[in-house]
N, CA and C atoms as a LAMMPS dump frame, in Angstrom:
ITEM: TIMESTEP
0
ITEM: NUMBER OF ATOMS
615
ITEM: BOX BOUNDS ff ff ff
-5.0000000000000000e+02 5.0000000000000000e+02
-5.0000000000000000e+02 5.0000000000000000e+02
-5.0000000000000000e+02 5.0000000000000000e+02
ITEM: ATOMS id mol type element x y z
1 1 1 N 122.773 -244.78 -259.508
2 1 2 C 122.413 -243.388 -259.294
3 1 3 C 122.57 -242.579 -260.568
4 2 1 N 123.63 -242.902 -261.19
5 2 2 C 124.015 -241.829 -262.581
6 2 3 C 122.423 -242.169 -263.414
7 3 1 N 122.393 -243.545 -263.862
8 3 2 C 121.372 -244.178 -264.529
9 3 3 C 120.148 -243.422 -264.215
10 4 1 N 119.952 -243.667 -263.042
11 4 2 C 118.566 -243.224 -262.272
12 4 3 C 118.61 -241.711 -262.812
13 5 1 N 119.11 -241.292 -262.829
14 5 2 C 119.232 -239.428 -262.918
15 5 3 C 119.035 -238.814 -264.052
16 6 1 N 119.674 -240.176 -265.489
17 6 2 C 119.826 -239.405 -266.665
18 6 3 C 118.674 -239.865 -267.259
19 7 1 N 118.179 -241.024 -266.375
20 7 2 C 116.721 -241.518 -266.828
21 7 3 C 115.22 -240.818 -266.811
22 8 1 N 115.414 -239.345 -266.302
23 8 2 C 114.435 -238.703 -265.673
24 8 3 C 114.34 -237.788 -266.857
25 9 1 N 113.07 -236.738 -267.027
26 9 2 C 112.542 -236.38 -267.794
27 9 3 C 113.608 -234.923 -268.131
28 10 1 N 113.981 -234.734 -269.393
29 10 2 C 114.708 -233.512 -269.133
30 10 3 C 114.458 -232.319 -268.633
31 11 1 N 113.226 -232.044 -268.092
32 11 2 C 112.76 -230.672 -267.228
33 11 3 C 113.535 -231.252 -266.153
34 12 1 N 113.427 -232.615 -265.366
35 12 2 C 113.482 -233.018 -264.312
36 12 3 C 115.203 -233.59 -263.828
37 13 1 N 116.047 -233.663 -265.277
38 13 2 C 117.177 -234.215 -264.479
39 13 3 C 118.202 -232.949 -264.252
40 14 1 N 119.386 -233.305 -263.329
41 14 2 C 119.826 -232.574 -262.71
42 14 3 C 121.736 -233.137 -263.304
43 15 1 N 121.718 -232.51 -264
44 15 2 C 123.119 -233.118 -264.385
45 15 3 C 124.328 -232.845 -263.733
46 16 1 N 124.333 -231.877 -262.764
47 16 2 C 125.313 -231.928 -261.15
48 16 3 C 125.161 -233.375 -260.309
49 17 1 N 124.035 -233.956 -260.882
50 17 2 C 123.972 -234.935 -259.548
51 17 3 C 124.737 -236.091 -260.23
52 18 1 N 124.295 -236.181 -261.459
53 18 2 C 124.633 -237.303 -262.621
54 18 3 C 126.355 -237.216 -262.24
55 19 1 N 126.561 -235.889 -263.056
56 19 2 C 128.154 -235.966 -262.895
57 19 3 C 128.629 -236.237 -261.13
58 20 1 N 128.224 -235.748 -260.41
59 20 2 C 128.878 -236.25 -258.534
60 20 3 C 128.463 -237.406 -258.721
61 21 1 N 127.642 -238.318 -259.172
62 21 2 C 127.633 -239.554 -258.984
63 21 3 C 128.346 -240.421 -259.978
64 22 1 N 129.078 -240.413 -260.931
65 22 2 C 129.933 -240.552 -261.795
66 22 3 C 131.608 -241.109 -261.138
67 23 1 N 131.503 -239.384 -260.389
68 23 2 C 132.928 -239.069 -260.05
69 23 3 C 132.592 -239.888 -258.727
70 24 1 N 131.734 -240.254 -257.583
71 24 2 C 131.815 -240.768 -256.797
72 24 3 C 131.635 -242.545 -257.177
73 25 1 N 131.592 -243.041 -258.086
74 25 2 C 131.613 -243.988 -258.686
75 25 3 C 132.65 -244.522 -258.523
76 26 1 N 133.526 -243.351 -259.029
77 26 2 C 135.099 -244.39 -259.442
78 26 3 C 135.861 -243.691 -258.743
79 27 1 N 136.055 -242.822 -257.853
80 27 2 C 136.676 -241.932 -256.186
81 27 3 C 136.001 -242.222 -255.203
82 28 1 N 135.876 -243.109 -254.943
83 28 2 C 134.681 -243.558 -253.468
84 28 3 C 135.738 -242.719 -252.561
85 29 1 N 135.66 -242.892 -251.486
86 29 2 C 136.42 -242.643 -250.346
87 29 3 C 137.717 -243.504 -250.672
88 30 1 N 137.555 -245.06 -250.489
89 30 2 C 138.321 -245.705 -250.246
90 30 3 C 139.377 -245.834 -251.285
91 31 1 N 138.807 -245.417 -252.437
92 31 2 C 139.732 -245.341 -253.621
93 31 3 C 140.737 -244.288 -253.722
94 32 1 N 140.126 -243.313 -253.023
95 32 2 C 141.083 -241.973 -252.59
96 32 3 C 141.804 -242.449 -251.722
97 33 1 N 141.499 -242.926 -250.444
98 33 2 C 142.695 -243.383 -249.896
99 33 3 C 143.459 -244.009 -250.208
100 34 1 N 143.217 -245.363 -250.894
101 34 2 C 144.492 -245.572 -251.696
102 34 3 C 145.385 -244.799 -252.753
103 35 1 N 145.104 -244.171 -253.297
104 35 2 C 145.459 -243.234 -254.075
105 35 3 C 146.299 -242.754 -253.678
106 36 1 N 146.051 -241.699 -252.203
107 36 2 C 146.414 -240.635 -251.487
108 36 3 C 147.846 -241.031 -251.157
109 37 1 N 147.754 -242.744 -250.693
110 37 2 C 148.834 -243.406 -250.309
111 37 3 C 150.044 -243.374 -251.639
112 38 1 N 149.522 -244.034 -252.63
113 38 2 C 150.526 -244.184 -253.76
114 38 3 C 151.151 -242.74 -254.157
115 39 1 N 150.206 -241.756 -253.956
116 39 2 C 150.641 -240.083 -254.247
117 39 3 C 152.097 -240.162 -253.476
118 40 1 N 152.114 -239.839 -252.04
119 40 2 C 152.868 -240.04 -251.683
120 40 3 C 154.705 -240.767 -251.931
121 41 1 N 154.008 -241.898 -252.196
122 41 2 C 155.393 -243.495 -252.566
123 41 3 C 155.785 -242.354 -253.716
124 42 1 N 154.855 -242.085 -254.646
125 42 2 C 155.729 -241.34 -255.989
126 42 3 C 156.518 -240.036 -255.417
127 43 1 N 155.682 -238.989 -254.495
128 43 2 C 156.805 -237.907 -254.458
129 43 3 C 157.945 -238.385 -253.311
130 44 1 N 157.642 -239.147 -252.363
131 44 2 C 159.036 -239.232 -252.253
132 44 3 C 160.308 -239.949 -253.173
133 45 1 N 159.678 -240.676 -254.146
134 45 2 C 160.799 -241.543 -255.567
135 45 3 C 161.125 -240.149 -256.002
136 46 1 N 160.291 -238.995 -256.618
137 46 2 C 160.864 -238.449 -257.264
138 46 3 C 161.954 -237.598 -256.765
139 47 1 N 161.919 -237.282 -255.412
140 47 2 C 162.992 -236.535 -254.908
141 47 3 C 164.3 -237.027 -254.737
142 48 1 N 164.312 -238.504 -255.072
143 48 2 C 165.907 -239.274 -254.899
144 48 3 C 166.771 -239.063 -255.735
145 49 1 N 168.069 -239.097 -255.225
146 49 2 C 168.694 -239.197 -256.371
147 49 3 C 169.206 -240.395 -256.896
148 50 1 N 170.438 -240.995 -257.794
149 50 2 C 170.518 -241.965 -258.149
150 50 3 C 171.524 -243.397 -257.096
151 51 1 N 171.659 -242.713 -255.79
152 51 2 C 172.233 -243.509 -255.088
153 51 3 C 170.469 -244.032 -254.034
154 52 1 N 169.308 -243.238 -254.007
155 52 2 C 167.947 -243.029 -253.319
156 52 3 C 167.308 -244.297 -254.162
157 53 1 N 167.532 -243.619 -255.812
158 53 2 C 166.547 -244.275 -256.581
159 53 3 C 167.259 -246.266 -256.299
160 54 1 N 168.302 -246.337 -256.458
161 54 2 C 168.873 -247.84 -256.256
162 54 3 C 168.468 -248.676 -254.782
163 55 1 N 168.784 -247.532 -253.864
164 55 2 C 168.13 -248.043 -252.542
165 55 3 C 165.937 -248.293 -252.426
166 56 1 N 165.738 -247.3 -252.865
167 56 2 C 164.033 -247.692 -253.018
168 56 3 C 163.82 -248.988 -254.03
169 57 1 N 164.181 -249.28 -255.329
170 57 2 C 163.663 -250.133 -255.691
171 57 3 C 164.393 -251.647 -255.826
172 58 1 N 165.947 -251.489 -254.56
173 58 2 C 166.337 -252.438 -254.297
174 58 3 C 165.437 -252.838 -253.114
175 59 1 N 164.992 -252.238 -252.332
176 59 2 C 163.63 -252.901 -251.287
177 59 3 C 162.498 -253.337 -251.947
178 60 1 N 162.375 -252.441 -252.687
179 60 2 C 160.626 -252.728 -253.414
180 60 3 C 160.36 -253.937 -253.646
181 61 1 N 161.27 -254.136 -254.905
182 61 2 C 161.674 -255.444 -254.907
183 61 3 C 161.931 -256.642 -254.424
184 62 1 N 162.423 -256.63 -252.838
185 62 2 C 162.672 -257.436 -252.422
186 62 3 C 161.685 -257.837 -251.177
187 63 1 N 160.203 -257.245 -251.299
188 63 2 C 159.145 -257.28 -250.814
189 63 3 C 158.615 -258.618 -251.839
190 64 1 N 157.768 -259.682 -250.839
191 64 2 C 156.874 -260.156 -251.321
192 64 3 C 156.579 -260.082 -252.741
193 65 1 N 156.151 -260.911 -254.165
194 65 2 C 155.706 -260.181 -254.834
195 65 3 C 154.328 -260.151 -254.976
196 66 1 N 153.377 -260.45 -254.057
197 66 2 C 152.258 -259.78 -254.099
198 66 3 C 152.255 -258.748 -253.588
199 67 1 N 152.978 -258.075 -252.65
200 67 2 C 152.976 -256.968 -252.268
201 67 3 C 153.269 -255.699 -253.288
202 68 1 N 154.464 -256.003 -253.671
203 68 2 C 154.696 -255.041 -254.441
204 68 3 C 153.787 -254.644 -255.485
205 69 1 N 153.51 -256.486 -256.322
206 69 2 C 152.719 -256.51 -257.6
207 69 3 C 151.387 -255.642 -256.849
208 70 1 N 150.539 -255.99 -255.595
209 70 2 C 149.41 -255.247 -255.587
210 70 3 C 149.334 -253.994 -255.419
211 71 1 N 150.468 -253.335 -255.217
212 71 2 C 151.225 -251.712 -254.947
213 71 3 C 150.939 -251.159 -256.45
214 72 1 N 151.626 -251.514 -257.351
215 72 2 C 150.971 -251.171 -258.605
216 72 3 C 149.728 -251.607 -259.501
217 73 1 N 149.289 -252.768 -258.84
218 73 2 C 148.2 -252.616 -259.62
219 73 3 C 147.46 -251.439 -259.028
220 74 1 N 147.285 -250.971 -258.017
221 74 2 C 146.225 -249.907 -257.565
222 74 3 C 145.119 -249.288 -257.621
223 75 1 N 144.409 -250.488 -257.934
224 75 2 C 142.726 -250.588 -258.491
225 75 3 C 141.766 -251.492 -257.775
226 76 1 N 140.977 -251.339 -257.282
227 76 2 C 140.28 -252.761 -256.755
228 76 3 C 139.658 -253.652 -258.274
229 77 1 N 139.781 -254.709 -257.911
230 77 2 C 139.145 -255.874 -259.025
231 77 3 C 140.88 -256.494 -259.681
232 78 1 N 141.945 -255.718 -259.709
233 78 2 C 143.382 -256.195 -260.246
234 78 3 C 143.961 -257.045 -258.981
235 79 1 N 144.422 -257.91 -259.834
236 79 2 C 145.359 -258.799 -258.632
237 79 3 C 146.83 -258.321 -257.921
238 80 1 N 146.099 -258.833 -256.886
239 80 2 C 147.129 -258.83 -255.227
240 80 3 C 146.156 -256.932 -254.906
241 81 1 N 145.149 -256.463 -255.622
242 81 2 C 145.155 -255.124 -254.957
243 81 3 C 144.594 -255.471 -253.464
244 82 1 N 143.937 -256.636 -253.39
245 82 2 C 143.201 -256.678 -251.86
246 82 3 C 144.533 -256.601 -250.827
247 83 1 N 146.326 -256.123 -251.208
248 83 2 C 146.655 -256.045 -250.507
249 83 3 C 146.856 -254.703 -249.665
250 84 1 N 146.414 -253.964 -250.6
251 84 2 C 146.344 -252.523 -250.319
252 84 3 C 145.233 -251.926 -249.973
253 85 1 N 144.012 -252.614 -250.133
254 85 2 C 142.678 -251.674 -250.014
255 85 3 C 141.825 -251.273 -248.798
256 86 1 N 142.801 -251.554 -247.54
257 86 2 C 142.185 -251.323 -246.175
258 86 3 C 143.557 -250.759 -245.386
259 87 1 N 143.261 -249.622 -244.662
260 87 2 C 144.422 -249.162 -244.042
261 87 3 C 145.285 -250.046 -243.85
262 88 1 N 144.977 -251.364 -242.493
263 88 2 C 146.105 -251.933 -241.995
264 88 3 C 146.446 -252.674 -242.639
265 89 1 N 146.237 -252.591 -244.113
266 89 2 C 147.117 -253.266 -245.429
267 89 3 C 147.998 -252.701 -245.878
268 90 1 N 147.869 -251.129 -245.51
269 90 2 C 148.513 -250.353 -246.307
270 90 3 C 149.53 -250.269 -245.499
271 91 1 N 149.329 -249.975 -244.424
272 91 2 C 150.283 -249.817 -242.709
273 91 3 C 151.105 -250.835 -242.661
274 92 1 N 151.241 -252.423 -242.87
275 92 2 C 151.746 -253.12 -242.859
276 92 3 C 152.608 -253.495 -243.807
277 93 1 N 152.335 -252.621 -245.253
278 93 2 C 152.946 -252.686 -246.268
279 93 3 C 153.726 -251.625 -245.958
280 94 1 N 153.748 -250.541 -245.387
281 94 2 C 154.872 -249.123 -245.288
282 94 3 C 155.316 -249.916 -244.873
283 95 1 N 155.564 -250.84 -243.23
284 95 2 C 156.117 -250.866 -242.152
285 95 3 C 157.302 -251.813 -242.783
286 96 1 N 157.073 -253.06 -243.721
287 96 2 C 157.681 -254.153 -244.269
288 96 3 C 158.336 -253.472 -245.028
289 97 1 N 158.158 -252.413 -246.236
290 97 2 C 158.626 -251.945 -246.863
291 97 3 C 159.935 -251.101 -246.098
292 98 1 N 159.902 -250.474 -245.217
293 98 2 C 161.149 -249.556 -244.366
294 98 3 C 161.926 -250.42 -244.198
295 99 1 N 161.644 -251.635 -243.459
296 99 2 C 162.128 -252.484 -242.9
297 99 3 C 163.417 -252.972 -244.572
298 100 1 N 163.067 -253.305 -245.324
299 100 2 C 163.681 -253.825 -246.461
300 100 3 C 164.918 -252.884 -247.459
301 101 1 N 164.596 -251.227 -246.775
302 101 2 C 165.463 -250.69 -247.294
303 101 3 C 166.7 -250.028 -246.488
304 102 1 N 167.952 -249.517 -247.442
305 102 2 C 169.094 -249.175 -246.883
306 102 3 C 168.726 -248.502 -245.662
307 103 1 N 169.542 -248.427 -244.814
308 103 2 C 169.421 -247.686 -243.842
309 103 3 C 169.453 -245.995 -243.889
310 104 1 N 170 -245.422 -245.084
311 104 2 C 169.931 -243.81 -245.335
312 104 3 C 168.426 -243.667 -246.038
313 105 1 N 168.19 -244.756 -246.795
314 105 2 C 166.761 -244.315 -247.481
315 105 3 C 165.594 -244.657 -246.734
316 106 1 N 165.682 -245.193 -245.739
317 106 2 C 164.892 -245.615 -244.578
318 106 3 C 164.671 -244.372 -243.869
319 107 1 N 165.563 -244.196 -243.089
320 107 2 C 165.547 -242.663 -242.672
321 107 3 C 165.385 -241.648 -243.447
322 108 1 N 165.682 -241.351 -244.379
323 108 2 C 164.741 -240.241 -245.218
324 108 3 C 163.398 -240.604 -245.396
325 109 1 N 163.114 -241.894 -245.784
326 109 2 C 161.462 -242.182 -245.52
327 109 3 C 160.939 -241.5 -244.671
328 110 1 N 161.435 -242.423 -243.671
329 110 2 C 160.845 -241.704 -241.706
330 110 3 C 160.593 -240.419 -242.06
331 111 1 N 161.746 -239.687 -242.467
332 111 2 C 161.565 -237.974 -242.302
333 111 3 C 160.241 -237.358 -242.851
334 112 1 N 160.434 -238.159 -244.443
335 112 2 C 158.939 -237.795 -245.517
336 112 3 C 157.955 -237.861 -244.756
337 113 1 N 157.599 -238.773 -244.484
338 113 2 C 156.476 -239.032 -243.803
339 113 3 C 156.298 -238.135 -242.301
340 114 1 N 157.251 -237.738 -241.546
341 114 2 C 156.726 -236.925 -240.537
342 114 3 C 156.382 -235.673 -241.406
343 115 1 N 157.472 -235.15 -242.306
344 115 2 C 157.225 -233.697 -242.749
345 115 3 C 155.754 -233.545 -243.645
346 116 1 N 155.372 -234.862 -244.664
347 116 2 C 154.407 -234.827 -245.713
348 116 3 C 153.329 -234.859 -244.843
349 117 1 N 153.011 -235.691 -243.722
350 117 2 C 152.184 -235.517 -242.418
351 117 3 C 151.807 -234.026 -242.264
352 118 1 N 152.546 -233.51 -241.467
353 118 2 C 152.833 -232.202 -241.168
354 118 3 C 152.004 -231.253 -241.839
355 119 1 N 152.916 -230.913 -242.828
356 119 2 C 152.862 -230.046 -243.923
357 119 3 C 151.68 -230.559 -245.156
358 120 1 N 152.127 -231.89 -245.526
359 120 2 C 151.06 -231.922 -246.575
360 120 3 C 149.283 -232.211 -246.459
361 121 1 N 148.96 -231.758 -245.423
362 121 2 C 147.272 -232.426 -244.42
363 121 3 C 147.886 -233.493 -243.929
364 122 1 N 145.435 -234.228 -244.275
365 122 2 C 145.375 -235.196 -243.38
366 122 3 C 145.726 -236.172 -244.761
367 123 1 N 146.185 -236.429 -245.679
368 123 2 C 146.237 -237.258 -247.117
369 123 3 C 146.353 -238.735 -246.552
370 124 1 N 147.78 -238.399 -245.947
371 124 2 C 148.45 -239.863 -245.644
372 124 3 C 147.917 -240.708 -244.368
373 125 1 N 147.97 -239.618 -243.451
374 125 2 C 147.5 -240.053 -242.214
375 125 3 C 145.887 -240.887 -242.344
376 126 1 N 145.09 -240.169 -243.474
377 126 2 C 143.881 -241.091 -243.905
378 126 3 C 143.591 -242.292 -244.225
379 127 1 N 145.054 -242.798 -244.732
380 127 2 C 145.358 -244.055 -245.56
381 127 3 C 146.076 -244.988 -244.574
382 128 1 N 146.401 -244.614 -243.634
383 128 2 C 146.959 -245.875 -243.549
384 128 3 C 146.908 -245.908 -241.285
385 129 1 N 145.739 -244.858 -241.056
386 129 2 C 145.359 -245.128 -239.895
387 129 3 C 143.74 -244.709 -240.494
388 130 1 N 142.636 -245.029 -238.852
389 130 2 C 141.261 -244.778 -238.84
390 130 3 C 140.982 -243.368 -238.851
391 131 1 N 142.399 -242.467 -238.282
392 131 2 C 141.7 -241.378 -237.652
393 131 3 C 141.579 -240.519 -238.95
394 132 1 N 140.892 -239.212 -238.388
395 132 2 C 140.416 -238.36 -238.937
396 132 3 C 139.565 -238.427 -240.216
397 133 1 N 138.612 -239.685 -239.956
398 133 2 C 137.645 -239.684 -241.344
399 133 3 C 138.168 -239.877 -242.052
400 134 1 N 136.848 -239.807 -242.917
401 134 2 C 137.287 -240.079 -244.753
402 134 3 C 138.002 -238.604 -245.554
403 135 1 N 138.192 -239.502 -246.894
404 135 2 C 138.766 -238.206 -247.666
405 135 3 C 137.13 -237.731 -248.01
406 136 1 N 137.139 -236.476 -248.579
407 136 2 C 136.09 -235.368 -248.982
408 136 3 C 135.425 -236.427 -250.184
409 137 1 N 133.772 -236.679 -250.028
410 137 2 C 133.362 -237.516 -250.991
411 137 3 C 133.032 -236.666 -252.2
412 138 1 N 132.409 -237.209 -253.179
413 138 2 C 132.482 -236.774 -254.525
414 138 3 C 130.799 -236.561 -254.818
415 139 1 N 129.953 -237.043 -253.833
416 139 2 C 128.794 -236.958 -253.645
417 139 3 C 128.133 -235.508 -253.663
418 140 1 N 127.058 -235.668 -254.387
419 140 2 C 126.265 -234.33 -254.389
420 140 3 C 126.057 -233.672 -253.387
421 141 1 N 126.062 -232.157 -253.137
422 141 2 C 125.485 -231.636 -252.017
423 141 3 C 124.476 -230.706 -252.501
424 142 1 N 123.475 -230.607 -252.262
425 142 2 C 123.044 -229.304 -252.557
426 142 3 C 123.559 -227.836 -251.745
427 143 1 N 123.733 -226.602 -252.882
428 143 2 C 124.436 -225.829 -252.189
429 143 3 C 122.745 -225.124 -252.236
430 144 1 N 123.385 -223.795 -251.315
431 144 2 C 122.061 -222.766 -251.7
432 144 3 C 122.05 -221.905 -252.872
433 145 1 N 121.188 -221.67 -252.653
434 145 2 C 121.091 -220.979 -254.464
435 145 3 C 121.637 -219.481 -254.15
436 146 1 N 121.686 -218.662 -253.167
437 146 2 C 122.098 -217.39 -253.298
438 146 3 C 123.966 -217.364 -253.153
439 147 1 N 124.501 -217.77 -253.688
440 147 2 C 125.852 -217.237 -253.122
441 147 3 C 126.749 -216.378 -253.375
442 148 1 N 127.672 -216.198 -252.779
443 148 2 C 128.29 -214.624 -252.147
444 148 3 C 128.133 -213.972 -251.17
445 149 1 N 128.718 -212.864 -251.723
446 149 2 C 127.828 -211.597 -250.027
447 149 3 C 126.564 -211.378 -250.638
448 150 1 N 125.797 -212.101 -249.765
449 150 2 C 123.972 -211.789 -250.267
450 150 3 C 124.098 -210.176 -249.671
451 151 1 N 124.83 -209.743 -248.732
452 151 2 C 124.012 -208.562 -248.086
453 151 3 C 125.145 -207.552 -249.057
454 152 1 N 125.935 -207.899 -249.827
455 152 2 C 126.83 -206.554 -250.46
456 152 3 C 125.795 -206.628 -251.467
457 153 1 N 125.546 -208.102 -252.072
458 153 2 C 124.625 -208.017 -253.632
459 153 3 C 123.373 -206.79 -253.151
460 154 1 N 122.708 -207.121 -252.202
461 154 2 C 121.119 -206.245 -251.7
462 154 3 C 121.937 -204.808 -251.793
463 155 1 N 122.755 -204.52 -251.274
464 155 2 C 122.968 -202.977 -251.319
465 155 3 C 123.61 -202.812 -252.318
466 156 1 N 124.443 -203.144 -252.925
467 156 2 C 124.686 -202.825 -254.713
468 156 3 C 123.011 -202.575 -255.908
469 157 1 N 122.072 -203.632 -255.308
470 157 2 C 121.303 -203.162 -256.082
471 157 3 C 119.942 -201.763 -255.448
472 158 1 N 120.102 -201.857 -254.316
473 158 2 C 119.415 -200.386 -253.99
474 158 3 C 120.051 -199.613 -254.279
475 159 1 N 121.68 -199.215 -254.234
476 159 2 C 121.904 -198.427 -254.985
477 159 3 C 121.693 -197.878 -256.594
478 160 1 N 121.568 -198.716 -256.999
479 160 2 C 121.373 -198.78 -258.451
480 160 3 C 119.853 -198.211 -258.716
481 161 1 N 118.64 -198.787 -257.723
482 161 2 C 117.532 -198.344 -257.938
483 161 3 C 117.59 -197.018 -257.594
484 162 1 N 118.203 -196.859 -256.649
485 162 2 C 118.02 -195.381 -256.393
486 162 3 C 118.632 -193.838 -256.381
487 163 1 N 119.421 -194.553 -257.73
488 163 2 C 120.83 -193.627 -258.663
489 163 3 C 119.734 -192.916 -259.31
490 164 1 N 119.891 -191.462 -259.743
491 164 2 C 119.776 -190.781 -260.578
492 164 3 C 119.485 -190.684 -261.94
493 165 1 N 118.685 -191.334 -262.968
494 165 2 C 119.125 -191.414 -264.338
495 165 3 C 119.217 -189.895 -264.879
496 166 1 N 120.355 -189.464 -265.764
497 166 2 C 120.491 -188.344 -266.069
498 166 3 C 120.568 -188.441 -267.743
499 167 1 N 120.444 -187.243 -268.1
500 167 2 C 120.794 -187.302 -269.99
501 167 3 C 121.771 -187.48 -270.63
502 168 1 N 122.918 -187.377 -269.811
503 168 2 C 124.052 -187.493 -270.288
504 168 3 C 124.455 -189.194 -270.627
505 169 1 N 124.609 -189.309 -272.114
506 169 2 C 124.763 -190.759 -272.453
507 169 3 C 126.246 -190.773 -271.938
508 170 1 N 126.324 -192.207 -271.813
509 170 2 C 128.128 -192.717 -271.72
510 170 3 C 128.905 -192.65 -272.949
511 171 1 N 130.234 -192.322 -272.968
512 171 2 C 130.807 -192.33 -274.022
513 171 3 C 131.917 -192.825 -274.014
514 172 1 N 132.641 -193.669 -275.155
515 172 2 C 133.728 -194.331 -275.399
516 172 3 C 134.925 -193.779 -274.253
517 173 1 N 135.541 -194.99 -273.705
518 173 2 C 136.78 -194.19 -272.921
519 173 3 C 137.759 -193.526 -274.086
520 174 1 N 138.166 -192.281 -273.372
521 174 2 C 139.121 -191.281 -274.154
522 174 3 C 138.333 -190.728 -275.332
523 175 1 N 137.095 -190.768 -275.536
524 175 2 C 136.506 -189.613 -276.337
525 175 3 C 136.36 -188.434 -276.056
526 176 1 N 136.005 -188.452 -274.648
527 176 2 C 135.931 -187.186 -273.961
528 176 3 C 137.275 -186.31 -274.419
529 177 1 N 138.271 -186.986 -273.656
530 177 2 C 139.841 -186.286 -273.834
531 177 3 C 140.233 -186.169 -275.775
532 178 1 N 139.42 -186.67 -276.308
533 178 2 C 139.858 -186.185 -277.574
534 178 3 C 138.974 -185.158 -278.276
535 179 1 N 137.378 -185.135 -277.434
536 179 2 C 136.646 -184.006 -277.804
537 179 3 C 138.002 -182.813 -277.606
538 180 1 N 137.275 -182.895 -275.911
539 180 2 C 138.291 -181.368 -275.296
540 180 3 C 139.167 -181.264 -276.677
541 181 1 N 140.599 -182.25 -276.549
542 181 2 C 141.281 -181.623 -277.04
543 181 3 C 141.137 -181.026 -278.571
544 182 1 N 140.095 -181.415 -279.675
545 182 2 C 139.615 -180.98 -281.018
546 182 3 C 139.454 -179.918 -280.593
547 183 1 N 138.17 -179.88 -279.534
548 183 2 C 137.858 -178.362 -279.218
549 183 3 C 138.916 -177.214 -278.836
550 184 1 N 140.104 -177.49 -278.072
551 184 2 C 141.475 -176.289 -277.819
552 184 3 C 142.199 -176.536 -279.192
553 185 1 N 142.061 -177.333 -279.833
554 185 2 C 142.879 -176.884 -281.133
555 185 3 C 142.4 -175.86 -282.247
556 186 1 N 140.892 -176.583 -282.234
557 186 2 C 140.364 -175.469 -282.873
558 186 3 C 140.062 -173.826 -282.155
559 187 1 N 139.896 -173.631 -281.031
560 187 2 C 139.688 -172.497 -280.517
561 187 3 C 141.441 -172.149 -280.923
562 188 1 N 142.151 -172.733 -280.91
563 188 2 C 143.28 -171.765 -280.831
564 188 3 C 143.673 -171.173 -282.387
565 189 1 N 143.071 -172.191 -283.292
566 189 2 C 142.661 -171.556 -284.557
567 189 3 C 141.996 -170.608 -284.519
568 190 1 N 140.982 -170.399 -284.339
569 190 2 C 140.09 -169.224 -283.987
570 190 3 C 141.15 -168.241 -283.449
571 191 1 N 141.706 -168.419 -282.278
572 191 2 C 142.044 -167.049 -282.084
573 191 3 C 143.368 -166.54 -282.57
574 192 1 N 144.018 -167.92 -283.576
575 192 2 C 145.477 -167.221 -284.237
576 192 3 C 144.55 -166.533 -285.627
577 193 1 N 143.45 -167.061 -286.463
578 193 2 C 142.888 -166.065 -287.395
579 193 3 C 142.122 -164.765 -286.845
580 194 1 N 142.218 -164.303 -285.319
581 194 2 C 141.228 -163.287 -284.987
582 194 3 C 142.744 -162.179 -284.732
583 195 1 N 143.966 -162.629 -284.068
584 195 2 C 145.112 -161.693 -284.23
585 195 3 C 145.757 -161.361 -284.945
586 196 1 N 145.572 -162.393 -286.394
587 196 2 C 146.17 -162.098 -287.482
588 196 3 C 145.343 -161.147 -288.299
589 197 1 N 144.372 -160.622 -288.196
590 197 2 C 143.514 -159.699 -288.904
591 197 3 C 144.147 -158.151 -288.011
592 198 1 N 144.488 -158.285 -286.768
593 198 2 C 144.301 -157.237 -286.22
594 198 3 C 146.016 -156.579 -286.521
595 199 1 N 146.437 -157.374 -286.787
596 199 2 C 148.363 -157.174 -287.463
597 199 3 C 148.337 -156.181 -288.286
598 200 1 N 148.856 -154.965 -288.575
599 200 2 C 148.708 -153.877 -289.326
600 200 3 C 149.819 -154.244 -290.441
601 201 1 N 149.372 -153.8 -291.696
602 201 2 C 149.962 -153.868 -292.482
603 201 3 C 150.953 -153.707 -292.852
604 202 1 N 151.705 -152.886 -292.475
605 202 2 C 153.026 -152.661 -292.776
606 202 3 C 153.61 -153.336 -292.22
607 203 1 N 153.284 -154.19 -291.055
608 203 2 C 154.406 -155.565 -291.057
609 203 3 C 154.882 -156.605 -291.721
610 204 1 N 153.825 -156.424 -292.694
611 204 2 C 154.222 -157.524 -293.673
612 204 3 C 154.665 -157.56 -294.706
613 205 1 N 155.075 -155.339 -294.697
614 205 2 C 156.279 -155.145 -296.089
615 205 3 C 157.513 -154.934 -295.671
C-alpha cells in the first residue's frame, strides 16, 4: 500500500495515506496488543520497590525460558515471540507467571490488573481476552473536509460581510493612549503659556 501510493503521479498521491499505511505496517492491531500487554508488565515493575523488584524477577525467571525469552523479544519474526502473539498466549503466560511469584507480589499483581483494567481502558483487557475488539487501527480514514463548527464558521463570516467598512484605519495597540496623552500634555502647555501672559507684572519684582 505505502509503495502503491508513493508510486502515483504527484498531483495524484496522497501522503496521509502513505504515512497511515506505514504506521499500520508496523502497529497492526495485533502488534498493539502485544505491546499494550508488555506496557503494562513495565508499569507495574516500575512501581516496586526493592523487596517487589526481587520477587518479580525471581518468578520471571523461573518461567520456562521460552516464555520469558519470548516476553522480551516482543516482535513477531524473533524467537519464542509466537509465545506471545495471540491472546490465549498471552493469558496463559500472566496466569503461569502469578502462579511463580511470592505471594505479596502476586497479590499486588491481582490488584494492578483489576485497578489498570478499571482505570486505565480497554488496553489490557484487549490483549489477553477477545472482548471488546481491536485496538484503534492506524489505517487511513478519510475525514471530511469541513471541520469544526461549520455553522459558527458560516456566521462569523456573514458577519464580516456585512460589517461596516469605515475610514478609520487600525492603529498600533497603545498609540491611541499615547496620542491622547501627547495631546493633554501639550494642551496643558498651551494653557500654562496663556496664564502666564495674563500674570501682571509686578509679581515678578
Amino acid at each position: 500500500a505505502i509503495r502503491t501510493e508513493l508510486d502515483k503521479d504527484k498531483s495524484e498521491v496522497n501522503l496521509d495515506i502513505a504515512a497511515a499505511a506505514a504506521y499500520h505496517a508496523m502497529w497492526s492491531p495485533a502488534n498493539i496488543r502485544q505491546r499494550n500487554f508488555a506496557v503494562f508488565g513495565g508499569e507495574f515493575l516500575m512501581k516496586q520497590n526493592v523487596e517487589g523488584l526481587r520477587g518479580f524477577f525471581d518468578g520471571f525467571f523461573r518461567l520456562p525460558l521460552e516464555m520469558w525469552g519470548g516476553f522480551l523479544a516482543g516482535w513477531p519474526g524473533l524467537p519464542n515471540n509466537d509465545r506471545h502473539e495471540t491472546w490465549t498466549a498471552r493469558l496463559w503466560f500472566g496466569l503461569t507467571f502469578v502462579s511463580k511469584l511470592p505471594l505479596q507480589v502476586a497479590a499486588d499483581m491481582l490488584a494492578s490488573i483489576i485497578t489498570y483494567s478499571v482505570t486505565g481502558g480497554e488496553d489490557l483487557i484487549q490483549s489477553v481476552t477477545p472482548l471488546l475488539g481491536d485496538p484503534q487501527s492506524y489505517e487511513h480514514v478519510e475525514r471530511p473536509k469541513n471541520m469544526g463548527d461549520v455553522a459558527a464558521k458560516a456566521e462569523a463570516r456573514r458577519m464580516i460581510q456585512e460589517s461596516k467598512v469605515t475610514e478609520t484605519l487600525p492603529v498600533a495597540f497603545g498609540s491611541s493612549s499615547k496620542q491622547s496623552a501627547g495631546k493633554k500634555k501639550e494642551e496643558s502647555k498651551s494653557e500654562g503659556a496663556d496664564s502666564s501672559e495674563d500674570v501682571p507684572l509686578q509679581s515678578f519684582q
